[in-house]
Residue frames as qw, qx, qy, qz and C-alpha x, y, z in Angstrom:
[[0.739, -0.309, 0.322, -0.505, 246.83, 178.58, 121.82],
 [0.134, 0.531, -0.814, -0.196, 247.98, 175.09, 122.43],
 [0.607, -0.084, -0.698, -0.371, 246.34, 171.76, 121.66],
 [0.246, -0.271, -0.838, 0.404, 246.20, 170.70, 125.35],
 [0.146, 0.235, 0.471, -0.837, 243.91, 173.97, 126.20],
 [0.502, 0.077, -0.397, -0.765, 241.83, 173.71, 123.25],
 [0.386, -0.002, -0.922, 0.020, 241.10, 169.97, 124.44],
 [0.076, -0.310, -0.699, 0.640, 240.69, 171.09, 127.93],
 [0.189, 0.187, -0.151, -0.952, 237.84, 173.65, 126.31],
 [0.542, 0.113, -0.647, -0.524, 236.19, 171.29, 124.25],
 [0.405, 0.016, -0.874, 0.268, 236.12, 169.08, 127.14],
 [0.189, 0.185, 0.356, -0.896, 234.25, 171.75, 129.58],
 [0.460, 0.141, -0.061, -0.875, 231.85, 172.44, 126.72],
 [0.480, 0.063, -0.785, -0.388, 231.06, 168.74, 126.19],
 [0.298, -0.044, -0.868, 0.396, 230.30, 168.32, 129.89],
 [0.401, 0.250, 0.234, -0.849, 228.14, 171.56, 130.28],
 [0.426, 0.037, -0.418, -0.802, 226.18, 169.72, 127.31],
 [0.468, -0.114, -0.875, 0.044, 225.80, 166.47, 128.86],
 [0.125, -0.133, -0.573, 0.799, 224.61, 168.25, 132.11],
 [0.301, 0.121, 0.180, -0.929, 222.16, 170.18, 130.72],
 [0.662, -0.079, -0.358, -0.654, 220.39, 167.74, 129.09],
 [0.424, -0.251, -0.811, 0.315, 220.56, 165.58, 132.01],
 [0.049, 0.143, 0.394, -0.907, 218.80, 168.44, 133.88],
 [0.420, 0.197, -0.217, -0.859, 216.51, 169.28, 131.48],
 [0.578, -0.159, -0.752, -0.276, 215.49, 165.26, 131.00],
 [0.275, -0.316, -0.799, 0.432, 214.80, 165.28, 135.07],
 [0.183, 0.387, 0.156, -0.890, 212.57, 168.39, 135.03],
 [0.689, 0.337, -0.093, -0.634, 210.74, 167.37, 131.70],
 [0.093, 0.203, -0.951, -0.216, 209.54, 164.17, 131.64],
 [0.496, -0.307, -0.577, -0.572, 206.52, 161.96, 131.23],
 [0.271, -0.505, -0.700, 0.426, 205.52, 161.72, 134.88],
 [0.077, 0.418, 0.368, -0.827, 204.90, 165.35, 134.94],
 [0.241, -0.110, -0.594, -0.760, 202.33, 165.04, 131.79],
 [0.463, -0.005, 0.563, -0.684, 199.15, 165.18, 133.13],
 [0.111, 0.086, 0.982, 0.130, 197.35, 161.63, 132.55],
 [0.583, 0.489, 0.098, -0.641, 193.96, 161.93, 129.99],
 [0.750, 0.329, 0.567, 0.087, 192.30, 159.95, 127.71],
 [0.264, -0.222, 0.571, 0.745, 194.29, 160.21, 124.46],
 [0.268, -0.219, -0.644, -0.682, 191.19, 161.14, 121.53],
 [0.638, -0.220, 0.423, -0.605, 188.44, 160.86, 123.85],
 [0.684, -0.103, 0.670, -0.270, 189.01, 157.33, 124.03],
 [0.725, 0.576, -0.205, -0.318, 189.39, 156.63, 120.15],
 [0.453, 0.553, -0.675, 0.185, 192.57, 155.03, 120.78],
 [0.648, -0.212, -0.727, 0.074, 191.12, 152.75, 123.81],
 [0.222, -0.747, 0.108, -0.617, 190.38, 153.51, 127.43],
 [0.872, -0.187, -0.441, 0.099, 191.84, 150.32, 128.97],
 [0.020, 0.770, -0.464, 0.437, 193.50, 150.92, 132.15],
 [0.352, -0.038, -0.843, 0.405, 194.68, 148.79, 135.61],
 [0.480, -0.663, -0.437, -0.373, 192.03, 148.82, 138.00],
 [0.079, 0.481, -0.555, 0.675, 192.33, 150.01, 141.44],
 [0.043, -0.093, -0.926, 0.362, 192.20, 148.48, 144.87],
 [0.389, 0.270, 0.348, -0.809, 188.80, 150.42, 145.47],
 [0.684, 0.221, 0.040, -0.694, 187.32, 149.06, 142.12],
 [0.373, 0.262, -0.890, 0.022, 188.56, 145.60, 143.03],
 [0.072, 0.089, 0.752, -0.649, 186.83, 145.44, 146.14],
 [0.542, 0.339, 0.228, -0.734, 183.27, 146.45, 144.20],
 [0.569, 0.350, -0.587, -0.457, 184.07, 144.26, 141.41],
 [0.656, 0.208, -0.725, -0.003, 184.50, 141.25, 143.15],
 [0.749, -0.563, 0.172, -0.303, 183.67, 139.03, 146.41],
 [0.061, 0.620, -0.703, 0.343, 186.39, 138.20, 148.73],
 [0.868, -0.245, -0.305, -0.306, 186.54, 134.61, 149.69],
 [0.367, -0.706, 0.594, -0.115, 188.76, 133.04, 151.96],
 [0.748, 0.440, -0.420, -0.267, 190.64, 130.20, 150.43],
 [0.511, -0.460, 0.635, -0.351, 190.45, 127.15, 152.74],
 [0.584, 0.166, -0.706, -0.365, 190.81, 124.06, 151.08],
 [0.243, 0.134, -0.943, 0.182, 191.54, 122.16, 154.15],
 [0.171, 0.048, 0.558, -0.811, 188.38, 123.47, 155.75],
 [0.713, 0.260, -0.018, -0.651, 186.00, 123.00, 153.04],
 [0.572, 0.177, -0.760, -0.252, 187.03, 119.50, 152.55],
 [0.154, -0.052, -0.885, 0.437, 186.37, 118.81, 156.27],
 [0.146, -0.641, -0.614, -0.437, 182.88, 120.66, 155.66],
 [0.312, -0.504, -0.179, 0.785, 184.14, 123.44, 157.79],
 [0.017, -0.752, -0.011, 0.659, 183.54, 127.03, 156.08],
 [0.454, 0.188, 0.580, 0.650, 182.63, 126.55, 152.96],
 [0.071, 0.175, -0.096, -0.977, 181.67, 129.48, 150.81],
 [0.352, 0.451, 0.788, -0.227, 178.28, 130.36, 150.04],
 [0.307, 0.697, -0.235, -0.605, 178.66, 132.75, 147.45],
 [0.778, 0.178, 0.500, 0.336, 178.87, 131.01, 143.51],
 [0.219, 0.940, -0.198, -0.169, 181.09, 132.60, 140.71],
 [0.945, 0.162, -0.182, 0.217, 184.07, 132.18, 138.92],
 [0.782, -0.437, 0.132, 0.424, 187.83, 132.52, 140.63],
 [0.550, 0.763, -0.069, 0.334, 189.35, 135.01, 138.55],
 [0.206, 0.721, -0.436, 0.498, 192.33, 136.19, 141.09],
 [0.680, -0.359, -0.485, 0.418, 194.08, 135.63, 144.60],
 [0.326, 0.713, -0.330, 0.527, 195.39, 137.97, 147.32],
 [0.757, -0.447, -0.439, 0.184, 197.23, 136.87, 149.89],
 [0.308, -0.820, 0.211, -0.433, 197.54, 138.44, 153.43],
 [0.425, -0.547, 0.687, -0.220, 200.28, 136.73, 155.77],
 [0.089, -0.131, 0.984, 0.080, 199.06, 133.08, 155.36],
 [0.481, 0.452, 0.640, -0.394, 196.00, 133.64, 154.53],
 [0.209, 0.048, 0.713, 0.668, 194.67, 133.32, 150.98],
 [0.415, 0.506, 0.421, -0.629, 191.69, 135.11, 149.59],
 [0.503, 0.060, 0.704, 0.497, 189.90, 134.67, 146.50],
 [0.168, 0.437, -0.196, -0.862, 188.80, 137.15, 144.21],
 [0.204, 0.145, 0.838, 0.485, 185.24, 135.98, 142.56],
 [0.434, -0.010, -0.100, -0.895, 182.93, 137.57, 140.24],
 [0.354, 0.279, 0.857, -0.249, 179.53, 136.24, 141.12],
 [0.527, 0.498, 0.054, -0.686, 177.66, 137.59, 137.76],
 [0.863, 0.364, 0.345, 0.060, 176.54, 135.56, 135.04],
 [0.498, 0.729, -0.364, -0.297, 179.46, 136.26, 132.46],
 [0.876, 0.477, -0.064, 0.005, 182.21, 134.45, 130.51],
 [0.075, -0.914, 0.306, 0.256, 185.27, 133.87, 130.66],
 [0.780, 0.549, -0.215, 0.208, 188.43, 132.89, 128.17],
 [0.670, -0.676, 0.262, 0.160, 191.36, 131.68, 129.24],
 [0.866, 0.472, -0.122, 0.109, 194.65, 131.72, 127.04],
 [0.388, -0.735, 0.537, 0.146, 198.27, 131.10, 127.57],
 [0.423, 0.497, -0.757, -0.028, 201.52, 128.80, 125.82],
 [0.823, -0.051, -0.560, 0.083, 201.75, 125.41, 126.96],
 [0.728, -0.132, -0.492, 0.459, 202.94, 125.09, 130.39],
 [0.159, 0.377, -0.271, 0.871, 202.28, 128.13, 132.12],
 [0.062, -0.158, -0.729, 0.663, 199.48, 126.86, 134.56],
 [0.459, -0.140, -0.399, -0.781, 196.31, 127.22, 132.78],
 [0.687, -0.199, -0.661, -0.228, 195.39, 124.09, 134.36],
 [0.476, -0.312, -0.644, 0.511, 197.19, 123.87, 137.71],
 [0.312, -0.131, -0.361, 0.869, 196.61, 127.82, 138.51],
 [0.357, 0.168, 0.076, -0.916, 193.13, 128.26, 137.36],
 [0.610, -0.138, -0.709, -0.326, 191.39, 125.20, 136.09],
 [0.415, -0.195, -0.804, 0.379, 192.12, 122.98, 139.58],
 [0.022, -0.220, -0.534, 0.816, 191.28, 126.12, 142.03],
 [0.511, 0.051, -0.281, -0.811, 187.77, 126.71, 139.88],
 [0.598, -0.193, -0.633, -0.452, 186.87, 123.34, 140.48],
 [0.321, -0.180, -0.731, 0.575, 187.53, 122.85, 144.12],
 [0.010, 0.037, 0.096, -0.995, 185.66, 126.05, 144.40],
 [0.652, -0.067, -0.244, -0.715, 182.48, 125.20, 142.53],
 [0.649, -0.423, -0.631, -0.044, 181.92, 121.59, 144.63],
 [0.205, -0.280, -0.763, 0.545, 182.78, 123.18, 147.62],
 [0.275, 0.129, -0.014, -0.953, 180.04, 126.15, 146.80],
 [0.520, 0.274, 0.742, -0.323, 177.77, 123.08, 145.56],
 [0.382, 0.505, -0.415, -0.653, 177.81, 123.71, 141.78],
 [0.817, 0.181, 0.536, 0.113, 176.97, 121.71, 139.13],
 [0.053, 0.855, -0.254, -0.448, 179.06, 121.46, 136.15],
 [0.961, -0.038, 0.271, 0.052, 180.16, 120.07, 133.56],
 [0.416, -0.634, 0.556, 0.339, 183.87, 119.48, 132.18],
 [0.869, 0.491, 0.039, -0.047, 185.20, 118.71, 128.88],
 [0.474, -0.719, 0.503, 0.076, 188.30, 116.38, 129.30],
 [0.484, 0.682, -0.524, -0.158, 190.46, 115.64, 126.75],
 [0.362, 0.533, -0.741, 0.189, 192.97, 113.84, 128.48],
 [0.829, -0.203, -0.517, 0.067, 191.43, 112.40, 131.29],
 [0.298, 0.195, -0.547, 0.758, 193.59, 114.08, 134.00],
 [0.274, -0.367, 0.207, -0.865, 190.52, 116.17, 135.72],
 [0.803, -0.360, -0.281, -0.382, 188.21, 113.30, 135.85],
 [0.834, 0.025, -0.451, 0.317, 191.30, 111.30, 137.47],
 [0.309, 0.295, -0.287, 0.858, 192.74, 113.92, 139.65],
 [0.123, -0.003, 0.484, -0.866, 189.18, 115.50, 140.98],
 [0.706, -0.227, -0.442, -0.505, 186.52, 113.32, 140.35],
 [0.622, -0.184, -0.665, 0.370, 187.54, 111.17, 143.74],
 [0.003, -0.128, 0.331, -0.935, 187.49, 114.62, 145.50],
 [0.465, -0.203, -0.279, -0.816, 184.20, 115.41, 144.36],
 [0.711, -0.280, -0.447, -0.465, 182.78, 112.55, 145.32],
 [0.666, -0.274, -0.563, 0.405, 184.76, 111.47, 148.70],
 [0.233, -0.247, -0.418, 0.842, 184.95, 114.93, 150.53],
 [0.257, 0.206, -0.039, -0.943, 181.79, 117.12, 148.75],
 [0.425, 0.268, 0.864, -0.026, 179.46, 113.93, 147.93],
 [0.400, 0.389, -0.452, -0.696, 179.29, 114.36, 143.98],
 [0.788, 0.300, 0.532, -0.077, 177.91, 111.91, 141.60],
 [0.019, -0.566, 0.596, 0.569, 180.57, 112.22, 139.18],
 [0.860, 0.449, 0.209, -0.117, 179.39, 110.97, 135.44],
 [0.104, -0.614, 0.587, 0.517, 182.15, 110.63, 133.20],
 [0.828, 0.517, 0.065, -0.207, 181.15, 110.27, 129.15],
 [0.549, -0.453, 0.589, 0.383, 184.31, 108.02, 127.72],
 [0.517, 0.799, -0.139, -0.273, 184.58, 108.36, 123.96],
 [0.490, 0.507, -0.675, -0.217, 187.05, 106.04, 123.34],
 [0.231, -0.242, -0.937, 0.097, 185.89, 103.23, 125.35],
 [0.569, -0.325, -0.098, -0.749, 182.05, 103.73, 125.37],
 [0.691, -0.256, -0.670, -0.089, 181.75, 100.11, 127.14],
 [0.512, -0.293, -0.497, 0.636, 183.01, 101.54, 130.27],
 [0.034, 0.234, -0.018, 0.971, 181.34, 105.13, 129.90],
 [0.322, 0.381, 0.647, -0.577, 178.32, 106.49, 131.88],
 [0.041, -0.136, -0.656, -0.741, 175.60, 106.37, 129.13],
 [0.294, 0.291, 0.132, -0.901, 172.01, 107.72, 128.36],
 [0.324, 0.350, 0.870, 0.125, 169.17, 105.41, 127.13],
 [0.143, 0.121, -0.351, -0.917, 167.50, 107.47, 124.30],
 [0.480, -0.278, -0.793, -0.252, 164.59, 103.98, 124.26],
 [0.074, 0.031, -0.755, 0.651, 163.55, 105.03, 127.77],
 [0.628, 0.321, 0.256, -0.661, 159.82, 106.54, 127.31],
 [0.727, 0.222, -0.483, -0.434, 159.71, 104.37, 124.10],
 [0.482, -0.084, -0.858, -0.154, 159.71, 101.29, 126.13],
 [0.158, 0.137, 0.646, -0.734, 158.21, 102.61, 129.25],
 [0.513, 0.321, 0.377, -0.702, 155.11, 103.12, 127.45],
 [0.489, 0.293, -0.769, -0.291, 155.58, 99.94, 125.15],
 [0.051, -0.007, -0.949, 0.312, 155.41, 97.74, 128.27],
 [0.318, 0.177, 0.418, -0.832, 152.46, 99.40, 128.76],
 [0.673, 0.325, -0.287, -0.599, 150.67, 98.91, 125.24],
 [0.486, 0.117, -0.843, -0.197, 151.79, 95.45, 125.48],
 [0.068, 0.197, 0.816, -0.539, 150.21, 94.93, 129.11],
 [0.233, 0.579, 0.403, -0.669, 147.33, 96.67, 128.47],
 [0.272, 0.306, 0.648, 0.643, 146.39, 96.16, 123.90],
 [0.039, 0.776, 0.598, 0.198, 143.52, 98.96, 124.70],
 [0.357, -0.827, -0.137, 0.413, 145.48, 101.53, 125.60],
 [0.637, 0.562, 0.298, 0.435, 146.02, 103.85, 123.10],
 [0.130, -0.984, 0.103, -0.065, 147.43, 106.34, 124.57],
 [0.647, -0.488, 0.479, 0.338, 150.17, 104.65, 125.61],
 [0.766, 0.349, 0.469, 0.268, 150.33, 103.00, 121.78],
 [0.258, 0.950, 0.144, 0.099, 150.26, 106.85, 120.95],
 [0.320, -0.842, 0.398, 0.174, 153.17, 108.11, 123.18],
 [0.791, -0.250, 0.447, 0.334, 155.43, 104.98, 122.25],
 [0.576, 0.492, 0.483, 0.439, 155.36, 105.96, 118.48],
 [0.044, -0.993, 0.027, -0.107, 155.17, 109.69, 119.19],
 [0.364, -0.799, 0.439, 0.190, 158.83, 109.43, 121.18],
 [0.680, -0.039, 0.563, 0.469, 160.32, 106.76, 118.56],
 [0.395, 0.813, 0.321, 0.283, 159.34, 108.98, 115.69],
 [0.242, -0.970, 0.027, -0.017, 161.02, 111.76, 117.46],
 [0.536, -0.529, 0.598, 0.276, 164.30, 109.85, 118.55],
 [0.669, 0.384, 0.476, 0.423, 164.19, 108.16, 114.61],
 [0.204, 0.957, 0.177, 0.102, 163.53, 112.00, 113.32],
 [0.400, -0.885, 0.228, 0.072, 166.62, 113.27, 115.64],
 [0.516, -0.524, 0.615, 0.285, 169.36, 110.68, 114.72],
 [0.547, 0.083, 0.732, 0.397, 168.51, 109.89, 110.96],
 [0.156, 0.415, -0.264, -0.857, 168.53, 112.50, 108.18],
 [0.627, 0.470, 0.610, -0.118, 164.89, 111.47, 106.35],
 [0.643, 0.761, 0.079, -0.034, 165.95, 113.21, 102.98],
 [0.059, -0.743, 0.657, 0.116, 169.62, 112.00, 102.62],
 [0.630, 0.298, -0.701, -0.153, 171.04, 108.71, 102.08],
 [0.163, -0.281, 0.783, -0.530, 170.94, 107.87, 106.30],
 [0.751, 0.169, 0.262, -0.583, 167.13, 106.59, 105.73],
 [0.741, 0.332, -0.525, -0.254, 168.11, 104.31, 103.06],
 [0.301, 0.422, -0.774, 0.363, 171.13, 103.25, 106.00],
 [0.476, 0.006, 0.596, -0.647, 168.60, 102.96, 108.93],
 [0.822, -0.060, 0.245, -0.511, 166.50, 100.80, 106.93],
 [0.630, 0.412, -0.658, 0.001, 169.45, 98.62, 105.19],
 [0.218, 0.334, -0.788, 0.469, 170.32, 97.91, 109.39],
 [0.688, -0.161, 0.309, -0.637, 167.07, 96.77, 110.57],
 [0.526, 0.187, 0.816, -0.154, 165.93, 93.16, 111.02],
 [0.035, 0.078, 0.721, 0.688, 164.40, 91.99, 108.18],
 [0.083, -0.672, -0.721, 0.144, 160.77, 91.73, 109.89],
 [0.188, -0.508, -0.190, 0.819, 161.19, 95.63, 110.38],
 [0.141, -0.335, 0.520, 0.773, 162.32, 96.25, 107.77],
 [0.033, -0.242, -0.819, -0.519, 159.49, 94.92, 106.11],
 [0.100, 0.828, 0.501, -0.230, 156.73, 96.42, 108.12],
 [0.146, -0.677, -0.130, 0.710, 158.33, 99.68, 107.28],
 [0.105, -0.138, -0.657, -0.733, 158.16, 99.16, 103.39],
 [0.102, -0.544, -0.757, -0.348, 154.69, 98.75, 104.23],
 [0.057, 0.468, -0.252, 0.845, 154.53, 101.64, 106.66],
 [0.645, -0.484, -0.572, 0.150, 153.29, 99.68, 109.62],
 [0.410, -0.884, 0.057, -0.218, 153.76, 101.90, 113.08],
 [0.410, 0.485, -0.711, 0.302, 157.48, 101.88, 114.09],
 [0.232, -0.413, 0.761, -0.443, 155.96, 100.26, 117.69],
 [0.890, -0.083, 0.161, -0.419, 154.42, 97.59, 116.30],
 [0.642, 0.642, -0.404, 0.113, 157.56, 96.63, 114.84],
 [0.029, 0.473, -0.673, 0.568, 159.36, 97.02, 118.15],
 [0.698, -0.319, 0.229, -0.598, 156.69, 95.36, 120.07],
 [0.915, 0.268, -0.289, -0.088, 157.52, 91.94, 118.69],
 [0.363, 0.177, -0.666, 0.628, 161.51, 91.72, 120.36],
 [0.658, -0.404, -0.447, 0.451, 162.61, 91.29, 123.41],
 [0.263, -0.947, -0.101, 0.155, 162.61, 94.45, 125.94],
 [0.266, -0.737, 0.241, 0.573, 166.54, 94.87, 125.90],
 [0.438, -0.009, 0.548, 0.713, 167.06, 94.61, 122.21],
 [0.242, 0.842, 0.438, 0.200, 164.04, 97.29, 121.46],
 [0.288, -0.675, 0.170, 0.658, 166.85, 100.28, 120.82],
 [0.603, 0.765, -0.193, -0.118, 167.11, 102.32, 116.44],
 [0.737, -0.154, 0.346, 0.560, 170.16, 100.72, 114.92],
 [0.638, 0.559, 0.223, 0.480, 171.81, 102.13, 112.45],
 [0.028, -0.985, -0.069, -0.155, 172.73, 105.83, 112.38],
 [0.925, 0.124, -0.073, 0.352, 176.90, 105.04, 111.98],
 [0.357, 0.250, -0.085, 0.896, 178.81, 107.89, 113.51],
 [0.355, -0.559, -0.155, -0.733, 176.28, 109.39, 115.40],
 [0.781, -0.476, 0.200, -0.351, 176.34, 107.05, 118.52],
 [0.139, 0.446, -0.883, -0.049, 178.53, 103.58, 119.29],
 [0.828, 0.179, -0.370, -0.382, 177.10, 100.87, 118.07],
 [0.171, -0.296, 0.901, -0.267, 177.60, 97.06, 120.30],
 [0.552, 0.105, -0.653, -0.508, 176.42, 93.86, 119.46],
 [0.620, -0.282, 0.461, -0.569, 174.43, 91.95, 121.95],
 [0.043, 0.076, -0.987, -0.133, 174.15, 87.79, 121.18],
 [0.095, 0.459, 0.870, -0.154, 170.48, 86.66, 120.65],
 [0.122, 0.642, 0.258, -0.711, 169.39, 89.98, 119.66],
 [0.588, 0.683, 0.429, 0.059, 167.06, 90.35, 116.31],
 [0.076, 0.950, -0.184, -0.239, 168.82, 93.68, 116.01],
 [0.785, 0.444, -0.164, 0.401, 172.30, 93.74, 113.68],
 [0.331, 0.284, -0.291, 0.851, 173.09, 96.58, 116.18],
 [0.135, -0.881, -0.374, 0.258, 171.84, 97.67, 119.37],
 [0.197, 0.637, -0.138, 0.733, 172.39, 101.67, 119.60],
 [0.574, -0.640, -0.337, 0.383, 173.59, 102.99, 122.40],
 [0.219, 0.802, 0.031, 0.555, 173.98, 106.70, 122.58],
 [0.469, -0.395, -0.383, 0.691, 176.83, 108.42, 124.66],
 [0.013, -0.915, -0.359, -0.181, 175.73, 111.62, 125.38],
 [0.661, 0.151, -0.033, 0.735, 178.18, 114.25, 124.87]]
């Protein structure tokens, strides 16, 4: 036999092999395994959802910016904005109204912000939410605080943390001189005398650690006059009662609040607390 037929042989049988397991992979293969939980479910039971338990899971909005900024069709449903699907030119949104949670992660630059932050907040002023926002950078307040408040009439606060002089801020001294003015109008009213001390005691209690070294600090940064009733443990609102209305605010308490210095004011420090 000669070397060309033996070739031509070898050749045949290499094709019948290639054939058959090309047959045999299109006849057995994993589509025709019927689909079951692997362990009952020891080994997870996550799966894609289907249209049917998309539609029960979630309430279909229609996503109209231009409409809910003219106060046209806004939605009346609240929740958060977890998907989209769009039909021709129309956009729907896909939100779960139940109370839950949700986590968002991703790499830098893939739209955390522009493709689910932004449409969450348009969403929740044009639904009427309240909410609040923790902004790093400053973009959201810039970007959709003007919204808020020119097309959905918010009252945007914004707490600034590196310039507190220009942040919205939160008098902590509010009932403690509301019902100072009082005890000083009115020296027989002890109630009032009562509350005023009750809510400074409270707001002292809250921002100065009494069995640390902060108590020593809180009384190193009073006025001297204070400072001396309180060696003698006089009532912190007779202490206060003495200043002037805007300089009756706790100093001290260094890191805990931002501290500005008023001219004319007994105080070494007023406190002003931004509220974070």
């Amino acid at each position: 036999m000669s070397r060309i037929v033996v070739l031509g042989l070898v050749t045949v049988v290499m094709f019948c092999v290639l054939g058959g397991i090309t047959l045999l992979a299109h006849i057995y293969n994993l589509n025709n395994i019927k689909s079951k939980t692997v362990g009952d479910g020891q080994y997870g039971t996550a799966r894609w959802a289907t249209d049917q338990e998309i539609r029960k899971a979630y309430v279909t909005v229609p996503f109209d910016v231009a409409s809910w900024r003219a106060g046209k069709k806004r939605p009346t449903v609240q929740g958060l904005v977890l998907g989209s699907v769009q039909r021709g030119k129309r956009l729907d949104a896909l939100v779960d109204c139940d109370d839950v949670h949700c986590l968002m992660i991703g790499a830098s630059g893939v739209g955390k912000t522009a493709f689910f932050l932004y449409p969450n907040i348009e969403f929740s002023c044009a639904c009427g939410m309240s909410f609040l926002i923790l902004d790093t950078k400053g973009d959201l307040a810039r970007n959709c605080g003007r919204i808020a408040q020119k097309y959905y009439g918010y009252r945007v606060s914004v707490v600034d943390l590196r310039n507190p002089i220009r942040s919205d801020g939160n008098n902590l001294m509010t009932l403690v001189n509301r019902y100072m003015d009082v005890a000083r109008e009115h020296p027989d009213n002890l109630a009032a005398r009562a509350n005023a001390e009750k809510y400074a005691k409270i707001l002292a209690k809250t921002i100065v650690n009494p069995g640390g070294d902060e108590q020593d600090r809180f009384r190193r940064t009073l006025h001297p006059q204070a400072r001396r009733r309180a060696e003698r443990g006089a009532p912190l609102w007779a202490a206060l009662a003495k200043w002037p209305r805007p300089c009756r605010a706790l100093a001290s308490a260094r890191g805990r609040g931002f501290a500005v210095s008023r001219p004319g004011c007994p105080l070494s420090r007023v406190f002003r607390v931004v509220v974070g």
